[in-house]
N, C-alpha and C positions, 0 to 999 in steps of 0.2 A: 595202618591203612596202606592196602599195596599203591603200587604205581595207577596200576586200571584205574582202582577204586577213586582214588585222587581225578585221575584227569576227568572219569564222569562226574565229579561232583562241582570240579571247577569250570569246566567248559560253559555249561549252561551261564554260571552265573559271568561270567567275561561276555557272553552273547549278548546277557540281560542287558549289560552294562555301556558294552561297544554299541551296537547298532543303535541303540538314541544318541549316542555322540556321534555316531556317523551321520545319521540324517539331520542332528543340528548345525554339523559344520558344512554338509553340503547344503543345509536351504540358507546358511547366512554367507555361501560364495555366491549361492543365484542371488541372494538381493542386493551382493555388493556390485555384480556384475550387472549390474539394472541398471546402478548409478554411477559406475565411475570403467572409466578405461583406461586407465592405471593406477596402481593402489602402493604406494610408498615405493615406486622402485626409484636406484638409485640413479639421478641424471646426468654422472660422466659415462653411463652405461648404453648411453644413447650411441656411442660412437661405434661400440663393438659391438651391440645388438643391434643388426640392421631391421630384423622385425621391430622392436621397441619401439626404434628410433622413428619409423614408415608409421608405425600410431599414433605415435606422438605431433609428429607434421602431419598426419592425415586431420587430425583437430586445429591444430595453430596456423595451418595452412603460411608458410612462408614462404618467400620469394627466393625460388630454389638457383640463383644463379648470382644473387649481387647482396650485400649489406653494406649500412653502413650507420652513423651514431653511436660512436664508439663512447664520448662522452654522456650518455643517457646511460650508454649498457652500463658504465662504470656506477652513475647515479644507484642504478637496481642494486646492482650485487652489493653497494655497502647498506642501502636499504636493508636486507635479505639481512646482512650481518651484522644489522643494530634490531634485529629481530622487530621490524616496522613494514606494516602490509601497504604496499603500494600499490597506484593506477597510473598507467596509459593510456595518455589522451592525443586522438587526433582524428586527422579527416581518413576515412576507405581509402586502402591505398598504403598509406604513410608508413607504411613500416612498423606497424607496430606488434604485432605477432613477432615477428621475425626477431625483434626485438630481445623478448622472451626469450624465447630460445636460444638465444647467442650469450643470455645471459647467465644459463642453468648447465649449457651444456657439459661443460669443463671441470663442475662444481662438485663434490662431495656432498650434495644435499638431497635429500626425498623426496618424491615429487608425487602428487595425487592429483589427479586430472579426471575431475564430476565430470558426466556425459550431460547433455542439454538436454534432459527432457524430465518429464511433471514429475515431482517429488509426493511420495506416498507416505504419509506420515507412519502409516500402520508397518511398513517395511522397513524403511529411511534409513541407513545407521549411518554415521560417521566410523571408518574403520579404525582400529586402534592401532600403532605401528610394535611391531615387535622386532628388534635391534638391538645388538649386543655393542650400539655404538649409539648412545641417548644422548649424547650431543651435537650430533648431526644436526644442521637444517632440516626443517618441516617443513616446505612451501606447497601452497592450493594455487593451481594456477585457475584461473577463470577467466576465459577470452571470451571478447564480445560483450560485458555488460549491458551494455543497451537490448541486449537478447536474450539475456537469463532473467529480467524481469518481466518477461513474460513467462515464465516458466510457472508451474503451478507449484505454492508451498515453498519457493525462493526462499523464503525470508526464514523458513526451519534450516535449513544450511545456512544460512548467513549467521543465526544466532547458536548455533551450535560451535564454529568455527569462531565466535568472540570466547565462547564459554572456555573451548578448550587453547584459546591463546594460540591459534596458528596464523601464521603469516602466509598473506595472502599478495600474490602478485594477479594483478587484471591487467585489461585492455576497455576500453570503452572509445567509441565513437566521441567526437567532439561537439560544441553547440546544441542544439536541440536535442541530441541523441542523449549526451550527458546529464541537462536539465531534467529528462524524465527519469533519468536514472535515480539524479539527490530528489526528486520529487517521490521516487519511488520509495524511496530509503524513510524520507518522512512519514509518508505514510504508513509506514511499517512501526514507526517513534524508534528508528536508527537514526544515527548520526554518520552522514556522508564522513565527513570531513572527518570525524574520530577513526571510524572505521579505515581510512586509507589517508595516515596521518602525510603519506607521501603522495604527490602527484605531479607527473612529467608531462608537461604539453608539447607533444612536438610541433616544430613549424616548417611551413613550407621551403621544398628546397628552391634554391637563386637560380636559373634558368643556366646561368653558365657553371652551374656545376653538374647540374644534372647530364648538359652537354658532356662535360668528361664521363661522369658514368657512362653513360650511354657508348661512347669512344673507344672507354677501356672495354667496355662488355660485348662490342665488336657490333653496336648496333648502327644503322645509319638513320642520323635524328631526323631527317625531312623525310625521308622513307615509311622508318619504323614507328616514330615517337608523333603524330600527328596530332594527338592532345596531349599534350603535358600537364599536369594543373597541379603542379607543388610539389607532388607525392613522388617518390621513389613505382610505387608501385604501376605508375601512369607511365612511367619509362618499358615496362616489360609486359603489359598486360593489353596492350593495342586498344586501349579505348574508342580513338578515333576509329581504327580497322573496322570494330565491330560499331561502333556507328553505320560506317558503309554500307558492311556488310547485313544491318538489318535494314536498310534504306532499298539493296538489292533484293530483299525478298520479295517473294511475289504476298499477294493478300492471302492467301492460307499460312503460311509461316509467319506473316505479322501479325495473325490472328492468334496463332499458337503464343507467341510470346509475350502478347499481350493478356492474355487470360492468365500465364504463370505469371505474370506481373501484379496482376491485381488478386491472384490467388495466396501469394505472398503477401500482399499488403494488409489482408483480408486475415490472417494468417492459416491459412488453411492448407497445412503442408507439415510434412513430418522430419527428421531430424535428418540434418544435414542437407536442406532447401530439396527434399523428395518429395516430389510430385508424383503421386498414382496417377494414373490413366483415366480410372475412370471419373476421378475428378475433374482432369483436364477435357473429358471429354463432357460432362455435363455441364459443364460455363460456358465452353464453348459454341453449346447447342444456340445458348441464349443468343451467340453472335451468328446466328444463323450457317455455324460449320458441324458441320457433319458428314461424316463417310462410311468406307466399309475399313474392318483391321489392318488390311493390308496397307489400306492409304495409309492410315494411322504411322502404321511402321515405315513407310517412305517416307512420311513427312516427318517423324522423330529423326530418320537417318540423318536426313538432309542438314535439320540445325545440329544435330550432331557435328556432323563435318565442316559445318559453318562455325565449329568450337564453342554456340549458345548452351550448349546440354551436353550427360552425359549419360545414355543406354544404360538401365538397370536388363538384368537377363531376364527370359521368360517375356517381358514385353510389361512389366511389372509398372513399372512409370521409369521417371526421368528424376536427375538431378540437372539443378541447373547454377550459374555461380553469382554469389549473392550482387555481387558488385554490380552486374550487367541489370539485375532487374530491381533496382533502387534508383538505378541513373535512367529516369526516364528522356535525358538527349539521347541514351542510347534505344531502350526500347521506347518509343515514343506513340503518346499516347493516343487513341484515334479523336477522344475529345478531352475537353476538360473540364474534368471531376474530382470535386476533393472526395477523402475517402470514406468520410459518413455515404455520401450517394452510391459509389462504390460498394461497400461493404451491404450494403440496405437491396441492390442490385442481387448482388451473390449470393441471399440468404434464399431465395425462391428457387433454384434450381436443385436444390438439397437437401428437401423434403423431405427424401427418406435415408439421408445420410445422415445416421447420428452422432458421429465422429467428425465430420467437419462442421456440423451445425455445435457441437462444445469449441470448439477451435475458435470457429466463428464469434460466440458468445465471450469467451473466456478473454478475445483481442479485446471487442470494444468494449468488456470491463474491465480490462484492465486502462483501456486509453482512456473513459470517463473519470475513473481512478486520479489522472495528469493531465487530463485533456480541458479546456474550459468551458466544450459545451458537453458537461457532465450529461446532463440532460439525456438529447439524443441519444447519446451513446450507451446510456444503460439500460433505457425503452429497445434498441437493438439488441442488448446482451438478453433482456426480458425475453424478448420474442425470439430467438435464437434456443434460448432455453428450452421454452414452453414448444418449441416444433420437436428440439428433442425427445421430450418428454412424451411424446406419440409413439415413438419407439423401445424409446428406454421405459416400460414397463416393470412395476415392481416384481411382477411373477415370470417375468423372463429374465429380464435385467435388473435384480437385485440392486447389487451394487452399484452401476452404473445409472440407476435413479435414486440412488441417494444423494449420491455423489452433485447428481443435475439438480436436486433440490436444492442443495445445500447452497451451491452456486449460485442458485433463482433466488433462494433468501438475501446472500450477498447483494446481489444486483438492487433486492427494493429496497434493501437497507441506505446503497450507497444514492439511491434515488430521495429516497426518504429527508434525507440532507437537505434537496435543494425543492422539493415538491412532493406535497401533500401527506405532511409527515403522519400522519393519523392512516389514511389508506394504505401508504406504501409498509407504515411497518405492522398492519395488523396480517398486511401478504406476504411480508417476510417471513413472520411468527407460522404461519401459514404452510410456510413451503420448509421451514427449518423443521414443523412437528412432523409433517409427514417424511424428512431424511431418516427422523428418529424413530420412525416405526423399524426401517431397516437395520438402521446404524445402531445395535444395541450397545450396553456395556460389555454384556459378555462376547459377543462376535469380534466387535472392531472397536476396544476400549478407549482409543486416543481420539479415530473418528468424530467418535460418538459424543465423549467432551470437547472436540473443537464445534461441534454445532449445538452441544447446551451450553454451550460459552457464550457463542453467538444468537442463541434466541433469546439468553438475557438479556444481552446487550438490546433487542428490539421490542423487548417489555421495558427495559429501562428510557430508550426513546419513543415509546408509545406515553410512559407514564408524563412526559413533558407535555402531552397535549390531552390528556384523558383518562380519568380514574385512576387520578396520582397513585393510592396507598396500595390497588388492587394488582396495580400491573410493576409497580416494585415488589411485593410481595411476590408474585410469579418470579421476576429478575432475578430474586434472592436464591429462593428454588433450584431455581436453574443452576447459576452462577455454585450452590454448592453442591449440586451434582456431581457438575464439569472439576471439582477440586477430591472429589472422590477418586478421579483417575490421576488428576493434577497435580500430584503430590510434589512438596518440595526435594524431596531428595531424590525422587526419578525425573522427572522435568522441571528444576527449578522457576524457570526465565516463563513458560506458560500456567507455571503457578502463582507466580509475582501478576502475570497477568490479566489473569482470575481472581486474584485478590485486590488488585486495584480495580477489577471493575466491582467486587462485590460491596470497596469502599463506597464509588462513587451511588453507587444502587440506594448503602441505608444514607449514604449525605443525602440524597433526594426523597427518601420515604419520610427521613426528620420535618421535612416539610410540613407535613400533614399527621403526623403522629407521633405520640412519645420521641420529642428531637430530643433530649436528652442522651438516652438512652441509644437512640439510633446512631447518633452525631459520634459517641464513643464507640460506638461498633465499626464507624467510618472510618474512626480514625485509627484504629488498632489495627484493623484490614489494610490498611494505606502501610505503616508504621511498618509492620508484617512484612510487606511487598518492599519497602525500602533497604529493607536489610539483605536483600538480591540487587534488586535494581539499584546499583551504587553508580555515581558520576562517573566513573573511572570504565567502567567497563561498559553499561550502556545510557549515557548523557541523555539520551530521548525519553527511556522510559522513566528515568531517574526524574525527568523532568515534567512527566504526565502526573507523575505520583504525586510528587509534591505540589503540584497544580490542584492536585483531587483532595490532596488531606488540609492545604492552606482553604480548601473549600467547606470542608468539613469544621476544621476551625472557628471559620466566621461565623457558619449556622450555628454552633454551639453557643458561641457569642452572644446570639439572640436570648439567652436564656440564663446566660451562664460567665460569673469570672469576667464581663464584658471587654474589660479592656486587656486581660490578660491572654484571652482568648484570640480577640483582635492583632492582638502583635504577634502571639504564634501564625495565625492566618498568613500579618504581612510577611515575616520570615520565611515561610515555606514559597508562597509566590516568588519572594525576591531572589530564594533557591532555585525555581522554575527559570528563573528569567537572565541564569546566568548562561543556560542555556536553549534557552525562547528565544534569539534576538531578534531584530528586525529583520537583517538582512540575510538570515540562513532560513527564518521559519517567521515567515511574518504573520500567518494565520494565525500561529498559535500564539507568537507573541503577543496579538492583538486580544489572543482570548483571553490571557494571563493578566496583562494591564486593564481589561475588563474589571476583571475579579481585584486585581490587586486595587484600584477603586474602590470595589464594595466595602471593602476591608477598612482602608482607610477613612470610607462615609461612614461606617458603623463606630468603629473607635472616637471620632466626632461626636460622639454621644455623649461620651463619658469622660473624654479630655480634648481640650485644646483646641475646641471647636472648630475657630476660624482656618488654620493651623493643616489641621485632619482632612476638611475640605476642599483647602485649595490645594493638596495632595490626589485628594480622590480626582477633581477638574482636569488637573494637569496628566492623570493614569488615563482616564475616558478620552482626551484629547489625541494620547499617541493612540491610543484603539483606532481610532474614526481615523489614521493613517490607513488602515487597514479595510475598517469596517466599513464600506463606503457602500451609498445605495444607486443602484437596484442590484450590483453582482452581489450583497452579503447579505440581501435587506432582514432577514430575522435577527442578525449577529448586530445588523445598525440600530435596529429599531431598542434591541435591549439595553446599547448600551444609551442611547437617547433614555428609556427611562429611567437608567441609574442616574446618568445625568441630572437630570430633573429633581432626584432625590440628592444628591449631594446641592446642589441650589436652592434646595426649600429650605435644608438644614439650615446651611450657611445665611439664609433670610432671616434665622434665630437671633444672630446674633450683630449682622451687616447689612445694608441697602434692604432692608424688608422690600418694599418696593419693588427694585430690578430683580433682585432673585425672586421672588416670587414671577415676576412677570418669564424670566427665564426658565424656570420651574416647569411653568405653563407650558412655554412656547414645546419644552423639550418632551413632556408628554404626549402632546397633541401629536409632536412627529411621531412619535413611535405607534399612536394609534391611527396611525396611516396605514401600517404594515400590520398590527397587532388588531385583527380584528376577530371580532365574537364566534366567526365560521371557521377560522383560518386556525387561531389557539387559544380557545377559549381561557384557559389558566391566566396566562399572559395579561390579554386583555383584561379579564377581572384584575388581577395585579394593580397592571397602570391606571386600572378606573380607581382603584382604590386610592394610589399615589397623588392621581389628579384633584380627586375629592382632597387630601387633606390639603394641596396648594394651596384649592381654592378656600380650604377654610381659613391656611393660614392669610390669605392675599386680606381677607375680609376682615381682619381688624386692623388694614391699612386703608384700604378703600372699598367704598360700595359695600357696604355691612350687607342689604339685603340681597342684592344680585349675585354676588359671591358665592354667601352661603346655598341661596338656591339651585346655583351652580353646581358648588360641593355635594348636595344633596342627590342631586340628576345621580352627579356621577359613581357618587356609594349605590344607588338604585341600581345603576348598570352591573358594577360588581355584583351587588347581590344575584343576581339574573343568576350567572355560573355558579357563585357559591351553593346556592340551591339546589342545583341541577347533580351538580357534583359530590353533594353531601357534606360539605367542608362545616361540619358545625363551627367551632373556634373563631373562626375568618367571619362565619356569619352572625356570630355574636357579636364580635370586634367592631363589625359595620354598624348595626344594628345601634351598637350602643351611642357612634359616633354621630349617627344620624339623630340621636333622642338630645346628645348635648347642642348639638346646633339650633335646635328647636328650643332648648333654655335659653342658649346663648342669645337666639332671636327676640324669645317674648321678657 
């Protein structure tokens, strides 16, 4: 073959071959460049890249004139070199960026620096580093925590970045700002504390050092420093000044920064505290300001020059700096409003803004999330949603109404929790089916399984108060959809998490059918999920799992092996509960010593009665540390009737008398809150529990009153077990009610 001949024959096929690798590698630089503004470069390279370096401090934002904690910086960098992800904790201000930076700058290590904004699962990647030096430091820096959990999908970078063991340096806000951070982290089933085995708290500087700062940096401290408040940062940034100086505005300029104030708080604003125009100008209207463009532009100039803001071009909107519009001594407020009223305000002027009304939603779901008046705040993320959803059309906005479905499902789901769990999750289920018209498998496959994940989970919280076998059954469904994409070896950690939920799904189906069978399915699905979710790498999940399969255990129990069953149960709890404790996760703790009760009342059956009992007493006792009514009353009321049952038992064989009378008392509370409208299962339960007290109470005292007592109350159960189909349960009653009638005549 000549030369010619050759190059036509090879050309084509190098074409074939190049241009899909070319358009692979540039569409995985546009999605790296979505999410990160620096991607493994090196960070002594900061010094002699003045661009690099100008990107790097455009995110970390430090105090470009003074530093100082040199003792801290030391702390990081052996952090960094015992390969252990540390946090920065302090008040705005305090140096803690700067921090950062003084710490990596000098350093031979790689640095990658995520940009703050919504994370797209279908896009996402973590970049791979390619270096002919594999021993280099890896560090993620992430500044601001308190701000990247709000971010959408956080918690896919957080768990990709355990998987692949990189070390993570933060910053986070101190007090409050913090707390919602390990709140966030919980609710994720992270482990604050694993995850950033290191943490520096900085403290305020002593007034007479700051003085020398101030001294050496050529500042005059009565002049220039007129609020100090601990921080370094309070020396250079004229807090006081710009007090004045917004004191000196006239009422259109304190109007302006009072609307970016609460447009912020609200979160309605884009990366890097960017305020559009036309945002600032429709909140504004509400305050009855309005003009023509021109004004517009003179009154941006104006806080311009007053150093509140900073001119985007074209007239685009404004940045403004975060610091100024959180310290409301500085921009200060015309009245006072907490920020439910607030946010509840801003939601009517953005009608037809579909981008700030998800913003809007996506805040007070996330604050409901950490917040304790869940409530309100998810009723606002609801209706936030639902105004979207007037825009975000499936036949123009695709995507972007799925997306707001899926979010609207989240919200009843997290409503569903504290109110009217029957409604809220048949509307979850609801708004989860319709994401899934959009969100197929074959379009957007991970999408698509995080919301048949999630409308398992709202057939699985449906099936607690309604057509137990039918709406597990759906759960199951789903849940193995979501495992069709979920696969272990492309996403382990949301496969482990789909398998723990499809455990806890047949633990709940065993309820009401073939538990044998189900109970083993629970528990292999758990078992499954535990061979990922290991102590060591995520503590939380490791700890939900064994919470779910010590669950599955006990129901087995019911049937099966009783006692040997029972102790695998308590064993898995007491694995839960090394990392349940009070004082990091009291919820969950309380849930765990719930259950690790039941467990121990069940084994009571079969050994050691008295023993077993005052086990389960003393597990329900630390609960009700937790479970306390009217903030938990479902979680009080249950463990009030496990209660009850650990007392009746222990009447078996001790004070028949007072435990039974205890017995009583502890049912009767729970059907306080456990009533026939509210969850019907429930109540039939504790009606059942109460009947047998009373039968037990009645070969103590009052033979007839007792049992007629007993009777009522198997009558009440029956009411649901009917309704509901539960034959088993309604035989069980059935028969109990024919012996009490022997026992009578």
């Amino acid at each position: 073959m000549d030369l010619i001949s050759l190059i036509s024959v090879c050309v084509p096929v190098i074409v074939t071959v190049a241009i899909p690798s070319i358009g692979h590698f540039y569409s995985r630089k546009t999605k790296l460049a979505t999410h990160y503004l620096l991607i493994w470069q090196k960070a002594s390279s900061l010094k002699q890249n003045e661009a690099l370096r100008k990107k790097l401090l455009d995110s970390l934002r430090p105090f470009p004139h003074f530093y100082l904690r040199k003792r801290e910086v030391a702390e990081i960098e052996e952090s960094i070199n015992q390969e252990e992800s540390i946090v920065i904790v302090g008040k705005p201000l305090s140096g803690k960026t700067r921090m950062v930076y003084e710490s990596i700058r000098d350093k031979p290590w790689d640095v990658l620096l995520p940009k703050l904004v919504d994370i797209n699962p279908e896009t996402f990647i973590l970049p791979k580093r390619f270096t002919l030096k594999p021993w280099r430091q890896k560090i993620v820096i992430l500044d601001d925590l308190q701000r990247w959990i709000e971010v959408q999908n956080f918690d896919i970078l957080l768990r990709d970045l355990t998987e692949k063991s990189l070390i993570v340096v933060a910053t986070c806000r101190s007090s409050q700002e913090e707390l919602k951070v390990k709140n966030y982290f919980t609710a994720k089933n992270l482990d604050y504390g694993t995850f950033f085995p290191k943490r520096i708290s900085l403290k305020d500087i002593e007034r007479e050092d700051a003085e020398d700062i101030a001294k050496k940096e050529n500042k005059d401290w009565d002049k220039d420093v007129v609020r100090f408040n601990g921080t370094v940062g309070s020396i250079f940034m004229k807090l006081g000044v710009m007090k004045g100086r917004f004191e000196s505005c006239n009422i259109e300029l304190k109007t302006i920064l009072r609307v970016l104030r609460q447009l912020y708080r609200c979160g309605i604003y884009e990366e890097n505290q960017f305020f559009p125009t036309k945002w600032i100008k429709q909140l504004s209207e509400v305050k009855n300001l309005s003009s023509s463009d021109y004004q517009w532009i003179e009154w941006f100039k104006q806080l311009s020059d007053a150093e509140f803001l900073t001119l985007r071009p074209r007239g685009e909107g404004v940045e403004a700096e975060e610091v100024y519009l959180e310290d409301e001594t500085i921009i200060q407020p015309e009245l006072s409003r907490n920020r439910l009223e607030e946010m509840d305000e801003t939601l009517e002027p953005f009608g037809e803004e579909s981008d700030a009304l998800i913003r809007l939603g996506d805040r007070a779901y996330d604050l409901g999330k950490i917040d304790s008046d869940k409530v309100h705040y998810q009723h606002l993320a609801i209706k936030a949603y639902k105004k979207a959803l007037i825009i975000y059309t499936p036949s123009r906005f695709p995507r972007d109404y799925a997306m707001t479905q899926h979010n609207l499902g989240n919200a009843y789901q997290a409503l569903a929790d504290v109110e009217d769990k029957r409604d809220n999750c048949k509307k979850a289920i609801k708004a989860y089916e319709q994401a899934l018209n959009i969100r197929t498998r074959k379009e957007v496959p991970m999408d698509y399984a995080k919301t048949m994940n999630n409308l398992g989970t709202a057939y699985r919280n449906l099936a607690e108060v309604e057509n137990k076998r039918a709406n597990c059954e759906e759960a199951i469904k789903a849940y193995r959809e979501a495992l069709k994409i979920r696969t272990r070896k492309e996403v382990p950690m949301d496969y482990a998490m789909t398998m723990t939920n499809l455990g806890a799904a047949y633990r709940t189906l065993a309820e009401v059918e073939n538990k044998r069978k189900n109970c083993k399915k629970a528990i292999a699905a758990c078992e499954e999920a535990l061979e990922i979710r290991t102590r060591k790498e995520v503590p939380n999940d490791f700890a939900k799992t064994h919470n779910n399969l010590g669950a599955a255990y006990r129901t087995l129990a019911e049937i099966e092996n009783k006692g040997k069953n029972c102790k695998e149960a308590i064993k898995s709890y007491l694995q839960a509960l090394k990392i349940r404790t009070f004082d990091k996760f009291p919820i969950y703790y309380a849930n765990t010593q719930n259950n690790l009760g039941v467990a121990y009342r069940t084994l009571a059956e079969v050994e050691d009665k008295r023993c077993n009992c005052e086990r389960a007493i003393k597990a329900y006792k630390k609960a009700f540390r937790v479970r306390k009514f009217p903030e938990l009353a479902m979680d009080y009321a249950q463990t009030q009737n496990n209660l009850g049952d650990a007392y009746r038992t222990l009447a078996e064989v001790e004070n028949n008398k007072g435990n039974c009378e205890r017995a009583i008392e502890a049912y009767l509370e729970a059907l306080k809150i456990r009533t026939i409208e509210t969850v019907p299962m429930d109540y039939a339960q504790t009606q059942n529990n109460l009947g047998d007290a009373y039968r037990t109470f009645a070969e103590v005292e009052d033979k007839r009153g007792n049992c007629e007592r007993a009777i009522e109350a198997y009558r009440k159960a029956l009411e649901v077990f009917a309704v509901e189909k539960i034959l088993e349960s309604s035989q069980t009653v059935n028969n109990k009610i024919l012996e009490i009638n022997s026992f009578l005549s």
